[in-house]
C-alpha positions in Angstrom: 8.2 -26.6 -3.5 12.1 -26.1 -4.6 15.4 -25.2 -2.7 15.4 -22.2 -5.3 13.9 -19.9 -3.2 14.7 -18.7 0.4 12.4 -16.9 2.6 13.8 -13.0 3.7 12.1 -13.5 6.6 12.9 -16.8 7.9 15.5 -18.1 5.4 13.4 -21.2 5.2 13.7 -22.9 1.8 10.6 -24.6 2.4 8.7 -22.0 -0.1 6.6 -22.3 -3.3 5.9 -20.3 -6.3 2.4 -19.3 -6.8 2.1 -16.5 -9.1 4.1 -15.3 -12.1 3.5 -12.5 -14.2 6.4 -10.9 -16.6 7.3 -7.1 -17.9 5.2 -5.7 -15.4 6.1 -1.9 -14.3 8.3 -1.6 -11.6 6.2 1.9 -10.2 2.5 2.1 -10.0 2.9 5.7 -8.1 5.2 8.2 -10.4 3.0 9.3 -13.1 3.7 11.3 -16.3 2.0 13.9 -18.4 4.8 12.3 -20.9 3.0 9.7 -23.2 6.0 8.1 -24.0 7.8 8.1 -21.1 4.7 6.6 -19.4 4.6 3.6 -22.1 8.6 3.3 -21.5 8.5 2.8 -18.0 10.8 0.4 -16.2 9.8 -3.2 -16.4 10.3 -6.2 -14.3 8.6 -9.6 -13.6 7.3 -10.7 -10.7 8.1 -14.5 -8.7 5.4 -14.3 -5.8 6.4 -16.7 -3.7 4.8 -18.3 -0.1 7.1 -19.4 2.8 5.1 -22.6 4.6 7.2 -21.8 7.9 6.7 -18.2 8.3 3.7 -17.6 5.8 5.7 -14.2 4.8 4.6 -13.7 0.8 7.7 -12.0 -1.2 8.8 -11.1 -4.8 11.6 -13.6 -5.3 12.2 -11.5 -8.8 12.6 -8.3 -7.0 15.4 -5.9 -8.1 15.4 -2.7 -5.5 17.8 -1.0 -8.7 15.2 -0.2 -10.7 13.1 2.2 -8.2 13.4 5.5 -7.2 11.6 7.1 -4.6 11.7 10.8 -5.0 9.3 13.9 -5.3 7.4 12.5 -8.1 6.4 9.8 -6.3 2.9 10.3 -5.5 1.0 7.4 -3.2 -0.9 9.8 -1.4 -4.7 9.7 -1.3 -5.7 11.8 1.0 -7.7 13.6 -2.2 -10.4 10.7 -0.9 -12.8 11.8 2.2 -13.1 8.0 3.1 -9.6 7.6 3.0 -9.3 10.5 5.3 -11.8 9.2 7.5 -9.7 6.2 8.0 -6.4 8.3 8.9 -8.5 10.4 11.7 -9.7 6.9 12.9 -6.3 6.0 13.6 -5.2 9.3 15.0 -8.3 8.8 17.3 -7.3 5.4 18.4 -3.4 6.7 18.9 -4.8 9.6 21.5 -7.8 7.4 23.2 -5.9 3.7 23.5 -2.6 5.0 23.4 -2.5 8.4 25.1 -0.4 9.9 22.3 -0.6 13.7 23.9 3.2 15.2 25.0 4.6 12.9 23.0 7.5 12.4 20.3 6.5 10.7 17.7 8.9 9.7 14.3 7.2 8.9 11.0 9.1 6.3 8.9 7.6 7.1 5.1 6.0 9.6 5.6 4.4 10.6 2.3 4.0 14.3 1.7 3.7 14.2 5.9 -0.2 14.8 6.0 -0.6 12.1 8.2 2.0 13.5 11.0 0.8 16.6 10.6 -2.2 15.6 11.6 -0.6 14.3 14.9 1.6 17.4 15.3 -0.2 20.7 14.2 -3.2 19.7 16.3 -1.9 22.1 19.2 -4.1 20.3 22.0 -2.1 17.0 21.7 1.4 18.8 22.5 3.3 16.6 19.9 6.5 16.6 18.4 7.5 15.1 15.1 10.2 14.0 13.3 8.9 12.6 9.8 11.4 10.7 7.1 11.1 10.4 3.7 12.7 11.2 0.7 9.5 12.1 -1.4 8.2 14.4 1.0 7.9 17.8 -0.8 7.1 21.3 1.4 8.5 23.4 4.2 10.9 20.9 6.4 10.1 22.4 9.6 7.2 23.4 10.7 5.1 25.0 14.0 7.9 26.8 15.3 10.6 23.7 14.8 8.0 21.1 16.4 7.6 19.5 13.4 10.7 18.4 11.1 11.0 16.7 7.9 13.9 14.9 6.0 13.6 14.0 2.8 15.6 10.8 3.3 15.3 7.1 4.0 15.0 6.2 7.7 18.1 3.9 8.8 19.9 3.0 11.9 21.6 6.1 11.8 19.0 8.5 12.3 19.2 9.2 15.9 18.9 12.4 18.0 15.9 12.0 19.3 14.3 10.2 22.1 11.0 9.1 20.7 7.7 7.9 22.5 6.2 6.4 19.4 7.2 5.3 16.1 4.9 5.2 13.1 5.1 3.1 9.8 2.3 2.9 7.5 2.7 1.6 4.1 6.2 1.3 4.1 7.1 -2.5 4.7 5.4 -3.8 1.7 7.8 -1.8 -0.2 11.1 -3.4 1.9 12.8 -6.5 -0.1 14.4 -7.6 3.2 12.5 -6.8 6.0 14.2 -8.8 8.8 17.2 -5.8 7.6 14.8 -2.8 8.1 13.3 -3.7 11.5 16.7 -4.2 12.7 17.9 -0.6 11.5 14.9 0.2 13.5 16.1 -1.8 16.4 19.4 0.4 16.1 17.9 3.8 16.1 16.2 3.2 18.7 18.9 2.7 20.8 18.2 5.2 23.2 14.5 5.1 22.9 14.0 1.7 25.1 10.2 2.8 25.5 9.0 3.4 22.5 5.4 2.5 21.3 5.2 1.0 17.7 2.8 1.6 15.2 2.8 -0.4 11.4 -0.6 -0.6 8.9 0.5 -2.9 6.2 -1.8 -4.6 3.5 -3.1 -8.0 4.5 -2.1 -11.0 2.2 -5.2 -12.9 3.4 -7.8 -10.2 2.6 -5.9 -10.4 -1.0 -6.6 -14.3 -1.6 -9.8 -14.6 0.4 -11.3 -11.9 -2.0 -9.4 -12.7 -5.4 -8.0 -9.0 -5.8 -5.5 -10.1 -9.4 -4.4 -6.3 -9.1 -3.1 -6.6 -5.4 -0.2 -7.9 -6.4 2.2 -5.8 -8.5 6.0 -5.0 -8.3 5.8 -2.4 -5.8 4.8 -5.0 -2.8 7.4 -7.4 -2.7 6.8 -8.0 0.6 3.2 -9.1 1.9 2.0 -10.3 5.0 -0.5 -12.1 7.4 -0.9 -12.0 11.6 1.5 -14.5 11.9 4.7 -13.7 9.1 3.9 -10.1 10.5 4.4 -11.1 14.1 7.2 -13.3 13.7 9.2 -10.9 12.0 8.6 -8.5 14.7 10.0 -11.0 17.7 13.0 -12.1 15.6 14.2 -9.1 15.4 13.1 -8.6 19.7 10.7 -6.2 19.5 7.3 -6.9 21.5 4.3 -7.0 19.2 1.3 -6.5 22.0 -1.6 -6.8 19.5 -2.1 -7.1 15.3 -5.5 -6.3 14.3 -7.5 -5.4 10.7 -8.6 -2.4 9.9 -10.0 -0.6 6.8 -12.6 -3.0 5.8 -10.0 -6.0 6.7 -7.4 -4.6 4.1 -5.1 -3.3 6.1 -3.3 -5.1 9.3 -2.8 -2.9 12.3 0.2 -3.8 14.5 0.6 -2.4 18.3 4.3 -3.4 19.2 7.4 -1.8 22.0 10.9 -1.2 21.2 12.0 -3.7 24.4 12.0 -7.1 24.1 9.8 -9.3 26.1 7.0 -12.2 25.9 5.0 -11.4 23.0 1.4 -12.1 22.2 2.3 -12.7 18.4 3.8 -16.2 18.8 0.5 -17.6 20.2 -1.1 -17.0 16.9 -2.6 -20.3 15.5 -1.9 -21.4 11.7 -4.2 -19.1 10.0 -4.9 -21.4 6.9 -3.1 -19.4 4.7 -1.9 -22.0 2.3 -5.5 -23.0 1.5 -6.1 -19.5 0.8 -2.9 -19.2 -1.5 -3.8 -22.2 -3.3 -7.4 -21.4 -3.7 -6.4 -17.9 -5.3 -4.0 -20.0 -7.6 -7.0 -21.6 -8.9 -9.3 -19.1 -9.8 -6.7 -16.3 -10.7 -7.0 -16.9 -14.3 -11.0 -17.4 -14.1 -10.9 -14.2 -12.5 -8.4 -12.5 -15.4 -10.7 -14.1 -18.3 -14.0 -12.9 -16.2 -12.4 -9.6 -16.1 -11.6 -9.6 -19.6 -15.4 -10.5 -21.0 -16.5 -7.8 -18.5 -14.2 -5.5 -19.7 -14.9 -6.4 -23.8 -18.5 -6.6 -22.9 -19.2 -3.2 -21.3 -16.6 -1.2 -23.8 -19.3 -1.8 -26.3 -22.0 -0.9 -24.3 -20.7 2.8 -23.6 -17.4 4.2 -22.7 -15.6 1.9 -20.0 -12.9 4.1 -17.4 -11.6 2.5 -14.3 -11.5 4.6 -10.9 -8.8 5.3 -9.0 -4.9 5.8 -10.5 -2.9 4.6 -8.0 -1.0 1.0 -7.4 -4.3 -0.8 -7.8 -5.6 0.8 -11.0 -2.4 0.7 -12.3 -2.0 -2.6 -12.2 -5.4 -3.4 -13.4 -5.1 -1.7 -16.6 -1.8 -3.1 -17.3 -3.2 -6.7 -16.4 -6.5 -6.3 -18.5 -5.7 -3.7 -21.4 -2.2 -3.1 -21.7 -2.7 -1.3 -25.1 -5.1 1.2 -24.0 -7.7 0.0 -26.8 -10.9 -0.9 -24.5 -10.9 1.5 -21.4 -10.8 4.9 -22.3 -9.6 6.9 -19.2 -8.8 6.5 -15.8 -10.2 8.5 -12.7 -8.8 9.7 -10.2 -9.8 12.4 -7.0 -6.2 13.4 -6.8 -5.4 16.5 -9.0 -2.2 16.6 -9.1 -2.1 12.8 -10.8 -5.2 14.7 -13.6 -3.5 15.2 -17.6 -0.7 12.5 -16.9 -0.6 9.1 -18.0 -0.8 5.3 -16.4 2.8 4.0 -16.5 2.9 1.1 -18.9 -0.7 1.3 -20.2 -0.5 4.8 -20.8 -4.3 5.1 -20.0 -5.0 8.9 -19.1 -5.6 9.9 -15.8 -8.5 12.3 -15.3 -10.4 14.3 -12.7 -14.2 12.7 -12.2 -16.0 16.3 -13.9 -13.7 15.5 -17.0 -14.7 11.7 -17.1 -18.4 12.6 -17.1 -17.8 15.3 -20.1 -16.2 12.6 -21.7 -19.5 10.4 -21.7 -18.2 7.5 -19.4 -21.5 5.3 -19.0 -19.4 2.0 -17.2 -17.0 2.2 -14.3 -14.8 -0.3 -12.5 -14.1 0.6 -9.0 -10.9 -0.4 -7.9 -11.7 -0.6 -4.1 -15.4 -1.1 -2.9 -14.4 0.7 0.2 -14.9 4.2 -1.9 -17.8 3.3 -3.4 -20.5 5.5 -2.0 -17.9 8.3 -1.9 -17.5 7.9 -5.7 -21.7 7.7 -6.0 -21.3 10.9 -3.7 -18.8 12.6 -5.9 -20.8 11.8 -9.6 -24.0 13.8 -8.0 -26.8 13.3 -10.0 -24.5 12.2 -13.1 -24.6 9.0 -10.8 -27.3 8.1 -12.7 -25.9 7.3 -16.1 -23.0 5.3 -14.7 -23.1 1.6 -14.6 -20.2 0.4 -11.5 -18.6 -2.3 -11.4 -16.8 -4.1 -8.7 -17.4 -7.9 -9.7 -16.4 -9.3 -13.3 -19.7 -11.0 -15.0 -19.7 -14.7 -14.8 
């Protein structure tokens, strides 16, 4: 442990460097049907660091400079019917736990807004939305002005509105200081002492319990568990009533309210976490080399392509074949990320139908959530495909 780094979420100094990785690509999510500019991409490195106070996880070599989040940025993967199961799972839990009918509901990050519209459009709930973001690309108001969007970053000064429930999914992980957006938050909900909150993050625990190498990439310089999540959440005086896991444990689910009272959050027990961290720290370059006989090993066995282009897959191909020489493609259900290229890598990105044209007889799975969808979505071509989630030993 050293004085050099200080926690964003606690400003403890009591923190230790566990993972380094240099000239990594800033963006796993803007893609590019530019070779070149795929293989040029910004770089940066990455300091993953683990506060022992607050257990928050952060990039200490993060520079917020190099991104830009416009309309080509494309996380969205609601291509995926699993994925889409999960999103009408929450909307589910929103109307049956939370009663979210008549309500107004804001969207911080909203994507291309499919997610809110789900909330909205569905004329039985009576909703209203207000969505921000400034990748979102379509019609800003929709359903007769019930629906708006603004392509923008959320911040203390977007007021206006009197909202019943705020949602945040997937945005967090992206936020260098965090304790700085809550409280923006905080401030534009000034007049909205009521409101319900609503944040899926990924889970830092679920990354190290399971060895996942590509879950940690430049994008998510900000990772947490139950208890940095929680903390962070009463420092700043919200109320977080219950965190939970959802999506096969990836994903941590927090219940909070905008006023400030006695929150469950505090009562959370140490969660092992540094025995986790340090466990991952000594496998994580077992699990590279594994990863990198598998990969050698298959590629002369038949055509090798990995599935799925977005953060993970990105980072996975960078990590394990950064000169596009072994895996030939990557696959991916979303078509507007098919004919571009992997940023860095410069792997090409291609519709499943292409990949099997192509011959592909070995695929890594990126996330064993989808893999009956992907068995699903190869038919009968299933058959001739070997898939891989585990590197051999």
């Amino acid at each position: 442990m050293t004085e050099k780094y200080r926690c964003p979420a606690c400003s403890s100094v009591n923190c230790e460097l566990f993972l380094s990785r240099s000239n990594v690509p800033v963006q796993q999510n803007i893609l590019t049907a530019n070779l070149k500019k795929a293989v040029s991409t910004p770089r940066g490195n990455l300091e993953m660091v683990f506060c022992h106070d607050c257990e928050f996880v952060f990039n200490a070599a993060f520079d917020n400079s190099l991104f830009s989040y416009d309309a080509d940025y494309n996380n969205t993967q609601e291509s995926s019917a699993c994925f889409r199961d999960h999103l009408e799972t929450l909307k589910q839990k929103l109307i049956s736990e939370h009663f979210l009918k008549h309500s107004t509901i804001a969207e911080i990050g909203c994507g291309k807004g499919h997610f809110l519209k789900m909330l909205v459009l569905d004329e039985k709930l009576d909703n209203i939305g207000f969505g921000f973001d400034p990748s979102y690309v379509g019609e800003e108001q929709l359903a007769g002005g019930r629906l708006t969007f603004e392509k923008k970053y959320f911040n203390g000064s977007c007021r206006g509105f009197k909202a019943d429930a705020l949602l945040c999914r997937h945005v967090i992980e992206h936020i260098a200081e965090p304790m700085n957006f809550l409280q923006e938050i905080k401030s534009a909900l000034v007049d909205s002492s009521g409101c319900r909150l609503f944040f899926e993050t990924p889970c830092v625990n679920w990354i190290f319990e399971n060895q996942v190498i590509w879950d940690f990439f430049y994008e998510h310089c900000s990772l947490f568990n139950q208890i940095s999540l929680g903390k962070i959440f009463n420092r700043v005086g919200f109320c977080v009533n219950k965190i939970s896991h959802v999506f096969g444990n990836q994903y941590l689910w927090l219940e909070g309210e905008g006023k400030t009272k006695i929150s469950t959050a505090e009562n959370f027990a140490n969660s092992g976490t540094a025995d986790k961290m340090r466990k991952f720290v000594t496998h994580e370059k077992k699990t590279i080399a594994r990863w990198h006989a598998t990969v050698s090993e298959k590629c002369r066995t038949g055509k090798l392509g990995v599935w799925g282009a977005g953060a993970k897959g990105v980072t996975f191909v960078n990590l394990i074949d950064p000169d596009c020489e072994k895996i030939e493609l990557v696959i991916d259900l979303n078509p507007e990320k098919h004919q571009k290229f992997i940023p860095g890598s410069g792997h090409p990105v291609v519709g499943p139908e292409t990949a099997c044209k192509a011959g592909i007889r070995n695929i890594i799975v990126m996330n064993p959530n989808y893999i009956e969808e992907i068995r699903a979505t190869l038919g009968d071509y299933a058959e001739k495909i070997n898939l891989i989630t585990e590197p051999g030993e």
